[in-house]
C-alpha positions as CSV (number, residue, x, y, z in Angstrom):
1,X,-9.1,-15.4,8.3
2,X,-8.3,-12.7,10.9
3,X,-5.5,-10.8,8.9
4,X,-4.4,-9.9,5.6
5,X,-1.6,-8.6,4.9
6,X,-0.9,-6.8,1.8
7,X,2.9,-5.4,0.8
8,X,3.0,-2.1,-1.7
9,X,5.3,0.0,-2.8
10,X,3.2,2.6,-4.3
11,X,3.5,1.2,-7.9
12,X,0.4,1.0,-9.9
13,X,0.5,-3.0,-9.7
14,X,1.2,-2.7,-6.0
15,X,-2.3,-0.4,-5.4
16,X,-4.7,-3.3,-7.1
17,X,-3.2,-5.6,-5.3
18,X,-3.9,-3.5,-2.0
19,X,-7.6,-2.9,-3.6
20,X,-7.8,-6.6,-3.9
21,X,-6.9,-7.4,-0.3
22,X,-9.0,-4.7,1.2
23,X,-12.5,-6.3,-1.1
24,X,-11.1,-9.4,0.4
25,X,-10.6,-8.5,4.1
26,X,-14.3,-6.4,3.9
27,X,-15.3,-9.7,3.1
28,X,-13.9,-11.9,5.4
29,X,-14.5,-9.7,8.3
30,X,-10.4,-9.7,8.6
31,X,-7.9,-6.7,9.6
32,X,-6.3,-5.1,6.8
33,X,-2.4,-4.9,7.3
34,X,-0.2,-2.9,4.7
35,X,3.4,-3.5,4.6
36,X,5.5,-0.3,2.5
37,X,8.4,-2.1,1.0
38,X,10.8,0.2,-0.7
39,X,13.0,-1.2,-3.3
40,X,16.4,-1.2,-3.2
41,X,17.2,1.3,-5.4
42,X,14.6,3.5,-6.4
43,X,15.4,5.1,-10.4
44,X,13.2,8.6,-9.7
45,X,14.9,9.1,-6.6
46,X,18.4,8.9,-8.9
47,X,17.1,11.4,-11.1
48,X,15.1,13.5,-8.9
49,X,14.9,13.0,-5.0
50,X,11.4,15.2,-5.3
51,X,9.7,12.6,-7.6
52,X,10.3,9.8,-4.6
53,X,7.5,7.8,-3.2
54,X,6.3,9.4,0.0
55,X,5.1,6.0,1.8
56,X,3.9,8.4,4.7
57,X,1.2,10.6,2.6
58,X,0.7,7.6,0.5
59,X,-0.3,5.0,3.4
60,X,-2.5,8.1,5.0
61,X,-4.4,8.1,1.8
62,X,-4.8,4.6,2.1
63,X,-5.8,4.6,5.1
64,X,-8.5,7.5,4.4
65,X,-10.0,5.0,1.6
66,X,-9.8,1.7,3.5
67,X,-9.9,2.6,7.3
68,X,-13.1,0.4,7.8
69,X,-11.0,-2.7,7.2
């Protein structure tokens, strides 16, 4: 295995998944690819544009905790 890729959008669920794929690609020895995929519609951006994911910062962060891989 060369690549995993791992798809998130910044839900709880979504993050053990990604923490799942990166123990898995550490592992293998294989490239860590994460794919933000923002939902249709998203309900906090309805209400209040501010309480939005921010896939930027939040793929930063990830990248900060799983850069190795």
């Amino acid at each position: 295995m060369t690549k995993i890729l791992v798809g998130t959008d910044t839900s709880a669920r979504a993050e053990r998944a990604l923490e799942q794929a990166a123990r898995m690609a550490r592992a293998e020895g294989a490239e860590l690819v994460v794919l933000y995929v923002r939902p249709s519609l998203d309900a906090r951006e309805a209400v209040d544009a501010e309480k939005a994911p921010d896939p930027v910062t939040y793929l930063e962060r990830i990248r900060g905790l799983h850069g190795d891989v």
